[in-house]
Structures are given as C-alpha cells and as structure tokens.
N, C-alpha and C positions, 0 to 999 in steps of 0.2 A: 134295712132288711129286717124280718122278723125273726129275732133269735132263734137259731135252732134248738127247738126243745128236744131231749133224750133220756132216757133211763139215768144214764153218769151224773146229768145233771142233776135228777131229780134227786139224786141219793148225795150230793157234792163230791161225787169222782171223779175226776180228771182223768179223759182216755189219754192215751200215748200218739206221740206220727206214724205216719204208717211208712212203709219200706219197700221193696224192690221183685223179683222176679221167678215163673214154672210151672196142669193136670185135669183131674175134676172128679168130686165127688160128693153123690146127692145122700146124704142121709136121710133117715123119714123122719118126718115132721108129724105128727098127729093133727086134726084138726083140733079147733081148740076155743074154749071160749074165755076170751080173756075179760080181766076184771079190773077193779082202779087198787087192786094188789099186784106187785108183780107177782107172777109167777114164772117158773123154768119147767120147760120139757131136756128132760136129759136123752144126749143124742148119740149116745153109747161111743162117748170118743175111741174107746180103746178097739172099736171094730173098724176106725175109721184107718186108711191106709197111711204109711208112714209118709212120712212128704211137709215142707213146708209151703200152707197157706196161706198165700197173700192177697187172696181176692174171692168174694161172692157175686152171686146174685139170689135175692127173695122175692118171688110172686104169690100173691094168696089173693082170695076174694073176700069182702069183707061186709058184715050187714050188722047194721046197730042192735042192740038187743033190749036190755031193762035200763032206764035213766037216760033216756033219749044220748047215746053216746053218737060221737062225731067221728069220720073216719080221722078227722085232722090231727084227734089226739090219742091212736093207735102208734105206740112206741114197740120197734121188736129192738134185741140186741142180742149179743153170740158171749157168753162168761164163761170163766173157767170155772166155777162153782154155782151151786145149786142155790133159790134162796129160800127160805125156811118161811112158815107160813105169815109171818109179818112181813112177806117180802126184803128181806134181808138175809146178803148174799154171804157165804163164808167169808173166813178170816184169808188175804191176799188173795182176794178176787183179782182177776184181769179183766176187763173188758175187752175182749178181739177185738168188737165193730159196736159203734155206739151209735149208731147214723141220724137218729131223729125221727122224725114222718115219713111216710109212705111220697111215692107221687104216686095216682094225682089226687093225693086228699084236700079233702076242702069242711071247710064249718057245715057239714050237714050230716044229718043221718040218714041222707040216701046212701043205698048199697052201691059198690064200688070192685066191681070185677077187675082181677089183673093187677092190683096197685102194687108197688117194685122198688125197692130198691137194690141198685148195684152198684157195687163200694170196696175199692182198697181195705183192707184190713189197717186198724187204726195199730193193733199189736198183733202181729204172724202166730198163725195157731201149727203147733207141730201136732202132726197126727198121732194118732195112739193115746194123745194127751185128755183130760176128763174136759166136755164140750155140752155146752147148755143154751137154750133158746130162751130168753127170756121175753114174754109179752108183760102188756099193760096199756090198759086205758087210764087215760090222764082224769076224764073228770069223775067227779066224788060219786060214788054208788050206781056207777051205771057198770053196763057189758057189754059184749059185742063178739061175735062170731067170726072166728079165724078159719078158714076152710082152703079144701085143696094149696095147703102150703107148698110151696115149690123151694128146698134150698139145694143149691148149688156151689161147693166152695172148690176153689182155682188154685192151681199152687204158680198164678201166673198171676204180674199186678195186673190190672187193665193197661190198654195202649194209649201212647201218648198220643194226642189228637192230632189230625193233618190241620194246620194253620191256612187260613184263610189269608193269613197276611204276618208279614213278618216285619220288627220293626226292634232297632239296635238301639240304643238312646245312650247320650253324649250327656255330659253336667258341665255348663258353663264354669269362669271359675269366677272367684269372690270378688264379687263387685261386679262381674258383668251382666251385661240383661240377663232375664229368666230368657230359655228357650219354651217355644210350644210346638209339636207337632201334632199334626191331625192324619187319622186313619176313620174312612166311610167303609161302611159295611150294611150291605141288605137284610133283612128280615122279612122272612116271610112264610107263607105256611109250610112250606116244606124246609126250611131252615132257620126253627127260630131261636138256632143259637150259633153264635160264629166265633171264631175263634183267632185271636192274634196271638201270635208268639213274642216277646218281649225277652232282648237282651240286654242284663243291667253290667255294665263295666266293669274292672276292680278297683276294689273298694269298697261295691254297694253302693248302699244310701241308709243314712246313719246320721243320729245326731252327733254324734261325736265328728265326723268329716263334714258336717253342716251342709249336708245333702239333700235336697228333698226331690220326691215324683209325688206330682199332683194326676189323678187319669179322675177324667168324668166323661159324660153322657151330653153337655151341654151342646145345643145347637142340632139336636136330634129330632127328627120328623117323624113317628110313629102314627099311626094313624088306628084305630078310632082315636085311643089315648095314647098321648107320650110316654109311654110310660117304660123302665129299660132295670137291668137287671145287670151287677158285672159282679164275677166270680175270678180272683188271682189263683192259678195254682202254682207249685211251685214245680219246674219242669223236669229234677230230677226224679221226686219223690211222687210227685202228685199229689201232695199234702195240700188241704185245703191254705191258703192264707191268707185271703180276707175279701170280704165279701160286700158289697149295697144294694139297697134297692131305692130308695127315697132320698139321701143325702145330698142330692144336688137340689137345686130348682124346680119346685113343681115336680113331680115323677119321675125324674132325673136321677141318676146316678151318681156317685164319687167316691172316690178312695183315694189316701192322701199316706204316703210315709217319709218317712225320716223326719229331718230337723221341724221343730213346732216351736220352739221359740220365737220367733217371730211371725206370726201367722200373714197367709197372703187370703184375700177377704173375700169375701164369698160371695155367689151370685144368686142376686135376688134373694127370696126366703132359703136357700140352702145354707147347710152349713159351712163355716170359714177352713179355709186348709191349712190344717197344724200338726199335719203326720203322727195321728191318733191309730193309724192303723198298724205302727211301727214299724220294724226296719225289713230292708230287704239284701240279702247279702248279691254278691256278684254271680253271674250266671241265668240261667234260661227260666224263665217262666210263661204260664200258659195265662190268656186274657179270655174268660170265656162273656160274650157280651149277647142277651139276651132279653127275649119281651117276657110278659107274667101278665098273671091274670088281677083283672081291674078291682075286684075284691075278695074277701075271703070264699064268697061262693064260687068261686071260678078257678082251677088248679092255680098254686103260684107254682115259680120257678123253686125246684131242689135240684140241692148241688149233696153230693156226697165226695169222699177220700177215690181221688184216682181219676181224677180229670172227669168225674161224671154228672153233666149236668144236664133234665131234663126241663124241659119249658112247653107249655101249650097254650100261650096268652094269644089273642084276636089279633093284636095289636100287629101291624106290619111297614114297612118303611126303611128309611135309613138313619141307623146308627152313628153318630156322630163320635167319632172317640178321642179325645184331646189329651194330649199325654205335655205336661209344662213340666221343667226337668231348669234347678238352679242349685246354685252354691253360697250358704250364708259362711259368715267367718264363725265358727266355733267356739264363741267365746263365752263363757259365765255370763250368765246377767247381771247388771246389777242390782245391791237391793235397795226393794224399797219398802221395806216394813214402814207401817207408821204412815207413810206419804198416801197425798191424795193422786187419783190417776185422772187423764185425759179423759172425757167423754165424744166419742163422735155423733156428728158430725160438728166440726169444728175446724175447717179448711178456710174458712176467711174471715174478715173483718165482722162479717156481718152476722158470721154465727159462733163468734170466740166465743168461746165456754168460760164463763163468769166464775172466778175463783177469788176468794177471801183469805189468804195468807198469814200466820203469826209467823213471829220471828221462830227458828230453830224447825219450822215445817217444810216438807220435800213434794214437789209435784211428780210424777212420773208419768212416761207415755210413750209413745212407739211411731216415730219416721223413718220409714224406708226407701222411700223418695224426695228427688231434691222437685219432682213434678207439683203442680199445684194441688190436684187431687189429695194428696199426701201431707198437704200443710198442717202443724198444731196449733192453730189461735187461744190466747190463752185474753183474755180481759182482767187483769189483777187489779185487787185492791189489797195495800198491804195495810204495817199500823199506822193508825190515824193518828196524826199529834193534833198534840193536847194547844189551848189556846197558847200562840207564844211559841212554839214549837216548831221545829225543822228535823224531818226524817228524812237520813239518809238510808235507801232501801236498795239493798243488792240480792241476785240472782246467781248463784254458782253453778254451772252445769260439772256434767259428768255421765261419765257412760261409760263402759268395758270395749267399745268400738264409737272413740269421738271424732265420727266425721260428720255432727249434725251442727247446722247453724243458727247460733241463738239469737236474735235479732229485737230493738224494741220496735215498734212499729211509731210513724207520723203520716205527716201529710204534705206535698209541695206545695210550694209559694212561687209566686210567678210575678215581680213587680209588684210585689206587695199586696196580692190577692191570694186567698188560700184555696185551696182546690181540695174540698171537703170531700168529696167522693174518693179523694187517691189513695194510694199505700203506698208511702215511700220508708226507707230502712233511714231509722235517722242515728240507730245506734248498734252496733256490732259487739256481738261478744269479743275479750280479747285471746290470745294465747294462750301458751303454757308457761309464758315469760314473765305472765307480771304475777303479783302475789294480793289474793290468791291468783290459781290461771283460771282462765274462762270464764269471765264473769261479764253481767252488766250490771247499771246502777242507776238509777233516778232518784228527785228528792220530792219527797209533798209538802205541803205548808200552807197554809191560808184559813178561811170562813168561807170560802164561795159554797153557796149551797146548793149546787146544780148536782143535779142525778148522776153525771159522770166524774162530779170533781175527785180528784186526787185518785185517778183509776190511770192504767198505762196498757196498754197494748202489745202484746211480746208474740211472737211468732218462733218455731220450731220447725225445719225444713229437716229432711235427713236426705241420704246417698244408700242407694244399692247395697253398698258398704255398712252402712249404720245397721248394723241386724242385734242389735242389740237395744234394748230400752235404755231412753233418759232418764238424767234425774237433776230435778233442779232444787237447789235449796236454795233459802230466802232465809235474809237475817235484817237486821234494821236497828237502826244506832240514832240517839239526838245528836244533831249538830249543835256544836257551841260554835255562834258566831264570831269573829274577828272582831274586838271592841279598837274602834282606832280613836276613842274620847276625842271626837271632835264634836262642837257644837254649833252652829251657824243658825243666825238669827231668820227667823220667817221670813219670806219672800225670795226670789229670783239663786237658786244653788246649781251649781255649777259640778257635776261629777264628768271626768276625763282622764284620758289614758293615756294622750297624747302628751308625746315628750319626756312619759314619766318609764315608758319600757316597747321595749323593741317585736313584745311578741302580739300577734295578731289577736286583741282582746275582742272579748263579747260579752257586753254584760246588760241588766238590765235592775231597775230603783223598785223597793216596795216597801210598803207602807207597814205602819206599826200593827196590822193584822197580817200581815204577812200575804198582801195579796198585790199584783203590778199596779205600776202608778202609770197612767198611758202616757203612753207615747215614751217616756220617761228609761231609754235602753239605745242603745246603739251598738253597732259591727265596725264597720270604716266610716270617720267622718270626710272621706272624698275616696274617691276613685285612685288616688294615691296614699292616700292613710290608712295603713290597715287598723288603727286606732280611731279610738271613739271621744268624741267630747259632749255632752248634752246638758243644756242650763233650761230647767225647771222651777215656776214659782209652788215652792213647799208650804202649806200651813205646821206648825208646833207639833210634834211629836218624835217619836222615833221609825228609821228608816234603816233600810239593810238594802245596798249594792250587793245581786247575785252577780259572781262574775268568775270567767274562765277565761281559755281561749277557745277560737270559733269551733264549734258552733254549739254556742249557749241556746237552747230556747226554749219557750214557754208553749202555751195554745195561740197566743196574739199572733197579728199579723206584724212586720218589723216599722217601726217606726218612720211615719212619711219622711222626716229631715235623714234618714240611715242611706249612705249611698251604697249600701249593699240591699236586693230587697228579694233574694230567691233563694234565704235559707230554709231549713225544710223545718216546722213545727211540731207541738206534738200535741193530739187529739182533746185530752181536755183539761179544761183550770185545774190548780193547783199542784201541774208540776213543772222541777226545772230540770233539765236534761242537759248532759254536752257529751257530744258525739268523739271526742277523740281520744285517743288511745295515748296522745301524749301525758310521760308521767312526769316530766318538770316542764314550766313555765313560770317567768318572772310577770306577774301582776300587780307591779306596782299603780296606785290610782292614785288620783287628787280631788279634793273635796273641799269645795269652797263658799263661801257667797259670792254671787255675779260680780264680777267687777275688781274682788278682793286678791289676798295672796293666795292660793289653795295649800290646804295640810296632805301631807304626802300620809300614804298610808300604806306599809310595804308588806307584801304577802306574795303566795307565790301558791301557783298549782302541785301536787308531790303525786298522785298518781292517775292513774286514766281515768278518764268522766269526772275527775275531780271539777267541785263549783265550789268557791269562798264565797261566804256570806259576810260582809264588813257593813258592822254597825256604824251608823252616826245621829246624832241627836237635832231637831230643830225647835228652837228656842222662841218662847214667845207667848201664847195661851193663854189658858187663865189667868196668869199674873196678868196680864192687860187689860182685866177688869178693875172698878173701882173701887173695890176692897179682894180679898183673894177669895170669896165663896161666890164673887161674880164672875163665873164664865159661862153665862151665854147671853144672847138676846131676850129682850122680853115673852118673843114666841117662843122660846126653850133651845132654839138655833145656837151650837157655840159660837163666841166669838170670834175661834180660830177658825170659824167655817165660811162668817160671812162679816166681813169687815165691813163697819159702818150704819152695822144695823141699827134699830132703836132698841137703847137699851138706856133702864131707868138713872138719871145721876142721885136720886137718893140711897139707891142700896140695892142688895139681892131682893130677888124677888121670887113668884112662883114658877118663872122661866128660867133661874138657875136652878132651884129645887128639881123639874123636872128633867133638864141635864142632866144634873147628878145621878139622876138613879134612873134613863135613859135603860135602851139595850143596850147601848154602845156607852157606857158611864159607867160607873163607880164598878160595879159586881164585876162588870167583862173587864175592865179596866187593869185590875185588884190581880183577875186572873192570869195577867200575863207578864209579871212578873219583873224583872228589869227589863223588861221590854214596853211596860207602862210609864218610863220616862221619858214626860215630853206630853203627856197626855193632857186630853181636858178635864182630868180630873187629876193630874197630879200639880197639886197647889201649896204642898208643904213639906217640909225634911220631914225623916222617921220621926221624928220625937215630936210633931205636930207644930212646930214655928213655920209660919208663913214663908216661903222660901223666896220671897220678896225682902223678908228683914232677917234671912240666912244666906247670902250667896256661897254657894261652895260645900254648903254641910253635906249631913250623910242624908241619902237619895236614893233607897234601891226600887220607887216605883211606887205605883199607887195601894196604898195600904191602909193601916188605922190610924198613923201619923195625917195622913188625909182627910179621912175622915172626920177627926175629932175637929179641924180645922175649920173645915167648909161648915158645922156646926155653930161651932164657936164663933163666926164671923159672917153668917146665914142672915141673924137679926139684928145685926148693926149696920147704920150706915156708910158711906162714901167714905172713905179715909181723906 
C-alpha cells in the first residue's frame, strides 16, 4: 500500500488514536489557495459550540493552479494552533485529524469536484477550544485552488459497519498444524468494498504467546486486474491498524501479525509472513476488503480513522480472503552471531547448499517441518588434512526448541551394489546423554582427488515444534592412530576379528596414503560370524585398520568375500563413518602373515561414531634391492610394486633416480611423517646408515637420514 502521506508526517508529528462517541457543526471555511507552504485558516474555535468532537467530514472542489500541482498531493488537517509563515505550527500543537489525501485524488492536474474526506478524529476537539485548517500542496512551487469548502464536525464517531460476514478465529496450540479458513466475498460496482468482522480470542496474537494471523487476498478473481486492497480496523475504536495493497502475489494483498520469528514463506513474488504488522489484542475488529485503481491515474482506495474506507477501482469479482491462524512455542532464538546461515532452496541432495567449515564456525538455519519441502541440505567440506593425516570432524547441534533432526546423509547397498540415486540416513544425531549431546561425526583422510572427496552430506529436518532456528557448530581434531608395532613381512597378511572379541566388528585396511586397499574390509566372515577375518597380499609400507563396530563405511561397495553386503555407504572418497551410537565396545583385532601366529592388538570403541585407526607396518622394499639406493626397476617401477622386474645387477640406475624423486617418492614421502615407514623411499635410520646394516635403530620415516643414503649409494654398485 502507498504510504499515507499527511501534514504530521511531513513535519515528523505523530497524530494520536482516535476515540468514541455524540451533533454537528459547520464552521466556514473560506476558499483558499493553497501553496507547497502550509498555511491555517483560523476557524474561530471559541464560537464553535461546546461539545465534544469526535468526527468530520470535508468536501471541497479542487483545480491545479501555478507549478502543474496534482490533486493527489492536496494535504488538509484540523490543529489546535496557527502556523506562522514558514509553515510552522505553535509550541504544543495537537493535530485533531491528520488524514492524508483527498479521495478520489489521483497524479494529475485535472480538476476534481467533490473530493472528501470523512474521518474519526485522530484527538477529540472540545468546542470553544482555538481550531485551525491547515492546507498544503506537497510538490515544490506549485498551487492550487481550494473552493467551496464544506467542513462539517460530529460530536458522534462514525458507525461501525454492518459485516458482510462474520468470522471468530481459533489459534491451534504448539505444535499442531497451522489452521486456514477462507471467507469469498463479491465486488462489484455497487460494492466495492465489503466488510468481515473478525473475533480474535484472549490473549490476542502476540509474540510473546507465539501467536500469529496470516489474512491475504490469495486465490482471488478480480477482473480486469486482480488487483484487492485490505484495510484492519479495530472495532472498538475504529482506529486504523494496518493496511495492504501489493504484499501478496501479484496485486494481491496481505497482512501478517504477531509471532515473526519463524517466518511461514511466501507466495510466489510476495512477501514472507513474519507478523510485521504487529500485534493484535483480543476482541473485535473490522476487515474492510476492497478493489483500487490499476494506477496512479485512476482513484486508489483511501481509508481514513473510523471504519471509513472509499474505493472506485474497475476491478470486479471475488474476493478471496484466507485468514491461517498458528501457535509457535515462544522461545528466544538462539544466537548466531558470527555463523554462516542456510541458503534456500536447499531441500535435497541435489541442491545442498555447498558449505566450507573451520573449526570453531556455527552454521544456522530454520526447519519447521519434518515434510520434505522443509528439508536443510547442507554439502560440508570441513578441514582438510594435511598428507599423513586423519580428521576427526564433528557437528554439535542446538537450538532453544530441539526437536530438529540432524542426520549425515549416504546411500543403500543391495547385495553389494550401490544405489547411487538413493538417500538413506546412515548416521543419526545422538541425545542429550552422551558428551557432548547432540552431535554427529565423520573422519577424512586420504589423496583421492576427485571433486567430492572428503565432502559429507548432512540433512536438517525440523517439527511444527522446531520454531525456533538451528545452530550447528563444527570443530575438528587429528587423530593419532593406534601404533600396535607390528611388522609383517610383504606378501599374503591376514587382519581378523574373529576369536579375538565378541562384539560385532566392521572394519576396513588402507594404505600408507591413507586411502582403502580393495576389497581389503569385512562385516561378518559368515552368516554366523558377526566378525570379520580377510588375508591380503601387502607390498612394503605402512597401513592403518579403520575399525569400529557395525557399521563402519566408507563410499565402496562391501567387499565380494563379506557375507554381509546391504550395509548403507557414504556418498564420496575420503571418508569413514560409523553409524552407532554405541559408546563402548571391545575391538580387539589380530594382525598377521597368512599362515603365521597373528599379534593381538587390543583397543576398544569409548564413544558413539567412535572409529580406531591401528597402525602396522609391511616390511620388505627398497632394502630388496641390490645395494639400498636400489628400489625400483629399470623403468623407475618400484620393486615393491612389481616383483620380478628387470632390474640392472650392476647397480642403481636412472630408474632408481627417478623413483626417488617420483610424485609418489622422496618429497610426498618426507611429508608424511611416521607414516613414511615402510616406504619406498625409506631405506635408512635417522642418522643416514643403510637400515640393512642397522636393524632396529632409530626410524621415524623418510627424511635426510634417507636421503643422504640413496646419495651415498646411488653411484656404487651391487653390494
């Protein structure tokens, strides 16, 4: 609706509400030409009869004069003081009536016989008291002609309207559905304004009882254009309180109060309903619902103090009137200074909103249904470790109303086929029980270099309930693996669960970059063992058993020899998940060479989603060249890689050179710290002895003890 312009405003006065009920008396009015000064005609209050008034009405005819004035911006009002020739009114001015525009003015300087306003007094004028007219033209250096003034003042308010329809409204309570009722009403030339009565309960609607009435125009048929006007009054007073003409849809209408915390979303281009038009107390009020004209040349709808609203728009049909009436829980929000918020539209997999998380950063957002419309998808990437590295990354919710459910997202498996398209819940926020409460957690790790690696999927559904915003914080911690110093020579290794503990294990083998070894993971080694046993031929390095109880999983599919094969996965490399919420478990494993005794290795789950990561080493490499700067093939192939190859017996050559300093060689090697033992480049203790003629020394990986070595024994030959 287009602000109503007025004298009060122009000057930043604020008129008062107007008031209640009782005669009639016209004083004269001179004709008048008004200017873009105000000026006052004084209207000889003290001859006017005692009595108090609480209502007019003004007719005058009006014609533009110098500076092409418009009648639209022909301002009159009624002051208790005079204003001095800069237009500026004495010291505690009152304004009686401040009403704005004429009807039916419009943007032009055609002449306008008749135009009127009739309007409750905004503050009751008592008779006898000093009474002034104030005019003014709004734009800059024009005039315009005030003739045959008609004032008329009432010591009666105007009458409350007869209701075309009457309608009581009910507030669900918290948590249950919103209600909507609808009221049809006709418009047409001879009624283009109708009127429902409206009874709000006690209470009101308030944000503090977390109340709200949503009333729009939606689904209305007007015809040339849809176009609808709605005017609240209040039904004691008559007091305007609040008004639309555009805020819905297209030329649609809306008006929204109480509770806006949680806003309910809007239709189409209008705007969202967040009870901006404020509260409304308990008791009667008037709905006046009307057409207007299609633009400024054509009269719009004015409403004045005291149910008075005229309308002349073309426009004819039915009125649609949707009156939605709910109850949110009245709670504080929580905050989230600092946090990044939700973007919509972001309801499914396919449109999660791409978010990049540090430690110590908060996301926030708003679900008020558990419906799928309502979902929050979020696509997180948190921090990235560094080569060598294992992040563990958690998710804390919270909220002032947590009835929302925080979920990571995966995908089902069917027989050992994944079902790429699906969305299955592979992980659940937990309680208020564990510490902290309400959290989830996944881990990243690897070099996979695909566009989704080490990214996870989280979903955010809420409840009716939920009227309050999330907030999720994200923190992230390195893993220090489980060293269980064991070492086992290359070839045929044996990792098993079976015999060593009771609880239903799931784990899976990866390699000294930290990414899966295939097939190299098991759930049940039979349909009666809910343990796992799986023997793998290893080449030299170092290796790390991910392992929980069920259900551990990565993005792979489960391993063909796994006689379980329909646990659910999660969307892309580089991470490892586990779905339960149990916080102890005995995971003891055993770690062997095929065939041999296996080394026990004793560790244990301590809280939900917990995964141990248990180092062990495979022995072999470079030292199995024919001096120690020989590990690889004469192609540059290591010889942990490919057994057998040609490789020269006089000495290193240009095909260890290029090993060495490889991607995957000395530099990447270097960087990953005690986790480069085992490598093909690690070929000698810290202190640079060939670890062929040191078994046992000091070892923390490949470094400059390495390096000086492969050097030093680069251009000699065969030992």
């Amino acid at each position: 609706m287009k602000k109503k312009l007025s004298i009060a405003t122009i000057l930043a006065v604020t008129g008062l509400a107007a008031s209640a009920a009782q005669a009639q008396f016209s004083p004269t009015v001179p004709n008048l030409t008004a200017t873009d000064t105000i000026q006052t005609v004084d209207l000889n209050g003290a001859a006017i009869p005692a009595g108090t008034y609480r209502s007019y009405s003004l007719f005058i005819d009006w014609a533009t004069g110098l500076g092409d004035a418009f009648s639209d911006e022909a301002l009159p009002a009624l002051t208790s003081t005079a204003a001095d020739g800069l237009g500026n009114f004495g010291v505690g001015n009152v304004f009686h009536s401040d009403p704005g525009v004429f009807f039916p003015s419009i943007a032009s300087a055609d002449p306008i016989n008749g135009m009127k306003v009739v309007s409750n007094m905004d503050v009751n004028y008592e008779g006898g008291s000093p009474l002034f007219f104030a005019n003014l033209q709004t734009f800059a250096d024009s005039t315009a002609s005030w003739s045959n003034i008609n004032l008329t003042l009432n010591t009666t308010s105007l009458p409350t309207p007869t209701p075309d329809l009457t309608r009581t409204l009910s507030f669900p309570a918290v948590g249950s559905p919103f209600s909507t009722v609808t009221d049809t009403v006709n418009i047409d030339t001879s009624s283009r304004v109708r009127w429902i009565k409206i009874t709000i309960p006690a209470g009101g609607v308030n944000a503090s009882n977390g109340r709200f009435l949503d009333i729009d125009t939606e689904t209305s048929t007007l015809a040339p254009t849809n176009d609808t006007v709605l005017v609240l009054f209040n039904g004691t007073t008559g007091a305007t309180v609040a008004a639309d003409d555009d805020d819905g849809s297209g030329f649609l209408s809306q008006l929204t109060f109480g509770f806006g915390t949680t806003t309910r979303p809007a239709v189409g281009a209008g705007a969202v309903y967040n009870g901006r038009d404020g509260a409304l107390t308990a008791g009667d009020f008037y709905l006046a619902v009307a057409n207007t004209g299609d633009d400024e040349f054509t009269p719009f709808t004015r409403f004045y103090e005291g149910f008075s609203v005229f309308a002349d728009g073309g426009n004819i049909g039915d009125a649609v009137v949707r009156m939605t009436t709910g109850t949110f829980s009245a709670v504080v929000p929580i905050d989230c200074t600092g946090g990044l918020s939700e973007v919509e539209p972001n309801n499914t997999k396919a449109t999660a909103q791409n978010i990049t998380l540090t430690s110590g950063q908060a996301l926030c957002g708003d679900s008020i249904s558990a419906a799928a419309g309502e979902f929050d998808y979020f696509k997180v990437t948190g921090t990235a470790p560094a080569a060598g590295q294992i992040i563990l990354n958690r998710i804390v919710y919270s909220s002032n109303t947590p009835t929302h459910v925080v979920t990571v997202r995966g995908l089902f498996q069917d027989t050992g086929v994944i079902d790429t398209a699906s969305d299955a819940t592979v992980q659940t926020a937990t309680g208020t029980t564990t510490t902290p409460p309400r959290f989830i957690q996944w881990y990243t790790l690897g070099n996979d270099a695909s566009a989704d690696a080490r990214q996870v999927l989280i979903r955010v559904s809420g409840a009716t309930s939920s009227t309050t915003r999330y907030r999720l914080d994200y923190s992230s911690s390195v893993v220090t693996p489980v060293e269980s110093g064991i070492s086992v020579p290359a070839g045929d290794v044996t990792v098993s669960t079976v015999g060593s503990t009771t609880t239903d294990t799931d784990f899976w083998v990866y390699d000294q970059n930290l990414n899966p070894v295939a097939e190299f993971g098991e759930d049940d080694d039979s349909a009666t063992v809910a343990q796992g046993s799986v023997t793998k031929s290893l080449t030299p390095g170092t290796y790390y058993v991910a392992i929980s109880n069920f259900n551990l999983m990565n993005n792979l599919a489960s391993p063909s020899t796994d006689a379980w094969l329909e646990g659910n996965v999660v969307d892309f490399p580089g991470v490892v998940l586990n779905s339960s919420t149990t916080a102890t478990s005995d995971l003891t494993l055993l770690i062997g060479a095929a065939g041999g005794t296996p080394s026990p290795v004793v560790t244990a789950k301590s809280t939900a989603f917990d995964v141990k990561f248990v180092k062990f080493t495979v022995t072999g490499g470079a030292t199995a060249g024919c001096n120690p700067a020989d590990i690889a093939c004469d192609d540059g192939t290591p010889l942990s890689a490919a057994p057998g190859c040609t490789n020269s017996t006089t000495g290193p050559n240009e095909g260890d050179f290029n090993a060495f300093f490889s991607a995957e060689g000395f530099f990447f090697q270097s960087g990953l710290g005690a986790g480069g033992v085992g490598g093909t480049c690690d070929i000698a203790c810290d202190d640079g002895t060939p670890l062929s003629q040191a078994p046992g020394c000091t070892n923390n990986g490949v470094n400059e003890g390495d390096y000086n070595a492969f050097f030093n024994n680069l251009f000699l030959s065969c030992i």
